[in-house]
N, C-alpha and C positions, 0 to 999 in steps of 0.2 A: 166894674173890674173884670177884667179878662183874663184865663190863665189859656196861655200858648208855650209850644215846647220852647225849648232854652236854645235848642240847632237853631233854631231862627236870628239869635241875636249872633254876633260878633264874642271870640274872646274877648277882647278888650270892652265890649260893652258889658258881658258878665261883668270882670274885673270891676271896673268902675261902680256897676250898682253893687255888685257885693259887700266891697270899701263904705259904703253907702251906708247899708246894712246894720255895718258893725263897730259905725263911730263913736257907740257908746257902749259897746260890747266889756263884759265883765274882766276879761283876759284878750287884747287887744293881738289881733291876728292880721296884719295888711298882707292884702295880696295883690302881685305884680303879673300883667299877662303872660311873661312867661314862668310862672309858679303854677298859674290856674290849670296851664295847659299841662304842665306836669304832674300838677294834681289828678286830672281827669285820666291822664294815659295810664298811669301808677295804678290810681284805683279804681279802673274800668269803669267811671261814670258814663252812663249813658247820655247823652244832650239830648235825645229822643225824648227819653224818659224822664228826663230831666223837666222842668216848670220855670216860667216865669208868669207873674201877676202884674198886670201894668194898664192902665188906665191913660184914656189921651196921649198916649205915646211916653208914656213917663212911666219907667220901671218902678212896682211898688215892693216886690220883692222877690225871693226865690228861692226853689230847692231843688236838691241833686240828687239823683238815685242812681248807686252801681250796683251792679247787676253780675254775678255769680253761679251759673247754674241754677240751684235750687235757693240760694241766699240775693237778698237786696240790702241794700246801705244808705238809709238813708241819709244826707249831710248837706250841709254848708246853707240849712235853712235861713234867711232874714229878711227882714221886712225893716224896712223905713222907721224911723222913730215915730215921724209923724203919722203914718197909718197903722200902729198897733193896735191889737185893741179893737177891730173891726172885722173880726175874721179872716185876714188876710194869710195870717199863718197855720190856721186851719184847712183852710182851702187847698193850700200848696200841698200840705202833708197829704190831704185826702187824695188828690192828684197821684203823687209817687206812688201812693199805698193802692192805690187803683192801678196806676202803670206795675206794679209788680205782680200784683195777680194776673196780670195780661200776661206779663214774660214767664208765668210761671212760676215765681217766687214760694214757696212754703213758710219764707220767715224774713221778716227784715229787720234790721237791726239799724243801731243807731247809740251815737254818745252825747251825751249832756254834760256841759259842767256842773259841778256839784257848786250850785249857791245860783242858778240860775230857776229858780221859782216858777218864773210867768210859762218855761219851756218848757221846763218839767211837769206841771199842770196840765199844759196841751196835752203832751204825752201818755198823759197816763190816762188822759178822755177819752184818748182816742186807740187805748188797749194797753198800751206798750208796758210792760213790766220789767221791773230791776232784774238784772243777770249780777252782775259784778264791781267794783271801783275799778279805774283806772288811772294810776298813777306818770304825771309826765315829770320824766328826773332830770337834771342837767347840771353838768360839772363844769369847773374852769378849764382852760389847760392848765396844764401841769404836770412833771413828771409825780409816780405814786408819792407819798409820802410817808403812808405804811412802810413797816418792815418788809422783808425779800420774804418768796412765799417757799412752801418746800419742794424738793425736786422734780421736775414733771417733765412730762413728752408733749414738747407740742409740734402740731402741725397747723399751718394757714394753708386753709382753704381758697381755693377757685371759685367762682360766682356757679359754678357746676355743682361744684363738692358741697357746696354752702349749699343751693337748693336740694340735693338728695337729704343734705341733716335735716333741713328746716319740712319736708317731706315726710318723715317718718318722726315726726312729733304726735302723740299718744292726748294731745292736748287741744283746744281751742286756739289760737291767737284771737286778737281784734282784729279787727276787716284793715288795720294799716300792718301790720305786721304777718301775715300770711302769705302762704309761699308765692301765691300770683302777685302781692305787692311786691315781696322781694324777685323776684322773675322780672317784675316790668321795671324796678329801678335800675335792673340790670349791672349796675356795679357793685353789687354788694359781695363781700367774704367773710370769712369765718375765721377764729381759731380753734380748736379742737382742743383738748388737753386731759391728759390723763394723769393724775396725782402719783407718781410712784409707791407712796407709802401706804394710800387707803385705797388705791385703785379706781378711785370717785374718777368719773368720766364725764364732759360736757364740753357745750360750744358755747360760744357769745359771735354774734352776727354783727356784722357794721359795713357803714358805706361812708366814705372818704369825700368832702369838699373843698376846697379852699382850705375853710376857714373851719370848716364842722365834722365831725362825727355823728353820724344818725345811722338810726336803723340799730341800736344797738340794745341787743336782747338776750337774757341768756336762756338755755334749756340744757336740760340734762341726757346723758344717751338713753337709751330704752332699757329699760332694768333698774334705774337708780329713780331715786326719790328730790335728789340737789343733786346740782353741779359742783365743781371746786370754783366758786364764784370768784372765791375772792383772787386765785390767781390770775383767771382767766383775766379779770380786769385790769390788776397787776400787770401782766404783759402786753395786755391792749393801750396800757397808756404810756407804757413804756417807750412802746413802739412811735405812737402819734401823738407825743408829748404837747404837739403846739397847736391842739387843735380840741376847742370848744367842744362838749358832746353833749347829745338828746335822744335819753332813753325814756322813749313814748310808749304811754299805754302799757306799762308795765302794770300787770293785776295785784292788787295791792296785798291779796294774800302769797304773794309769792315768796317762797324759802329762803330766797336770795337778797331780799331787803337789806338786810343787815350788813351786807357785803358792801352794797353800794353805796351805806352811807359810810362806812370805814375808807371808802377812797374819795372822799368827798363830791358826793354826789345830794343835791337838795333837792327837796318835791317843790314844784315849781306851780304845781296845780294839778288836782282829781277831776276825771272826768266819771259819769256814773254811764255803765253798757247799758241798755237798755231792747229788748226783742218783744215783735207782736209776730205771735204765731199767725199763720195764713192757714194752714193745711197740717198735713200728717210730719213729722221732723223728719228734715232730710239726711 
């Protein structure tokens, strides 16, 4: 088995072994070359530093690493059904987790789904330790069906305005939700809202498709504890009534749970955070 950088293959030949990958994968994820490639732009994966393992010309599997500064990400690790089980997904990780010490790296990070054993074991051999749940939500369209919320000010943001909010967050996000993701998705906005009665201030971020609603996330301004969730949402769906939404990586302790299942919003699946320290925290 040989591991060689991932710049060597073709998108579309990632694409295809990845598919490969993940045909028996727990929560079924296909991806199309042009998703991969949007994936990489989005989340500054490196293909340098990225890996592939392949034997006889024959892809056995692979892993991505994005690259942050002082953070790395590791993702989109798999291997063949048929070569599990032989260190194949060992070797990949050891790879990125060596290319990040190279770039600098102090921490890398990484999500697991929760109920995936064999990945979770690697990980934890090879250092990485639990940070947090991360929950993926996802509603139908439909207008709210909640009652009207109380009086509020709101303002929609500009994919400018939306990254100054997302900027001066007091918080963490996950490596998909952070302002360089929403920067590189580049369509993303905001709405802003202010509760007239309690004063409660906060955003909810989204990006517009077809067919979807993604990228949507709430935070609250600097000084408060929650946001006015539930309007915020209220007039988000008000607005894009006909359009499917996926609220990713929402941290499962978050205040606003509650909100989002009042507008029927369902967990669709946990993912578990996971960071191996490299050096001193950046």
């Amino acid at each position: 088995m040989n591991l060689v950088p991932a710049s060597r293959y073709t998108i579309q030949q990632l694409t295809e072994a990845y598919n490969q990958t993940r045909v028996d994968y727990l929560v079924p994820m296909p991806m199309s070359a042009h998703r991969l490639m949007e994936y990489i732009q989005v989340y500054d994966v490196s293909l340098d530093d990225s890996v592939v393992a392949e034997e006889g010309g024959e892809i056995l599997g692979l892993c991505m690493l994005g690259v942050r500064g002082a953070w790395g990400w590791a993702t989109r690790l798999g291997v063949l059904p048929t070569c599990r089980r032989h260190g194949a997904g060992q070797a990949l990780m050891e790879y990125v987790i060596q290319r990040a010490v190279e770039r600098g790296c102090q921490v890398v990070y990484l999500e697991v789904i929760v109920g995936n054993v064999p990945a979770y074991r690697l990980f934890t051999k090879l250092g990485f330790r639990d940070v947090r749940e991360l929950l993926v939500l996802r509603r139908p369209p439909g207008l709210p069906h909640a009652s009207s919320p109380p009086p509020a000010m709101l303002t929609w943001l500009d994919p400018s305005q939306t990254l100054l909010r997302a900027a001066a967050r007091d918080w963490r996000p996950a490596w998909t939700n952070q302002t360089e993701s929403l920067a590189n998705a580049r369509t993303v906005g905001a709405l802003h809202l202010i509760d007239q009665a309690t004063q409660a201030s906060g955003w909810i971020s989204y990006q517009t498709s077809p067919l979807q609603l993604r990228r949507v996330l709430i935070a609250p301004d600097p000084g408060h504890e929650a946001a006015p969730a539930y309007s915020l949402l209220y007039h988000l769906h008000s607005r894009f009534p006909l359009l499917d939404t996926v609220a990713e990586n929402v941290p499962a302790d978050s205040p606003h749970l509650p909100d989002y299942k009042r507008h029927g919003y369902v967990e669709s699946f946990r993912r578990l955070e996971m960071e191996l320290p490299l050096g001193p925290p950046p």
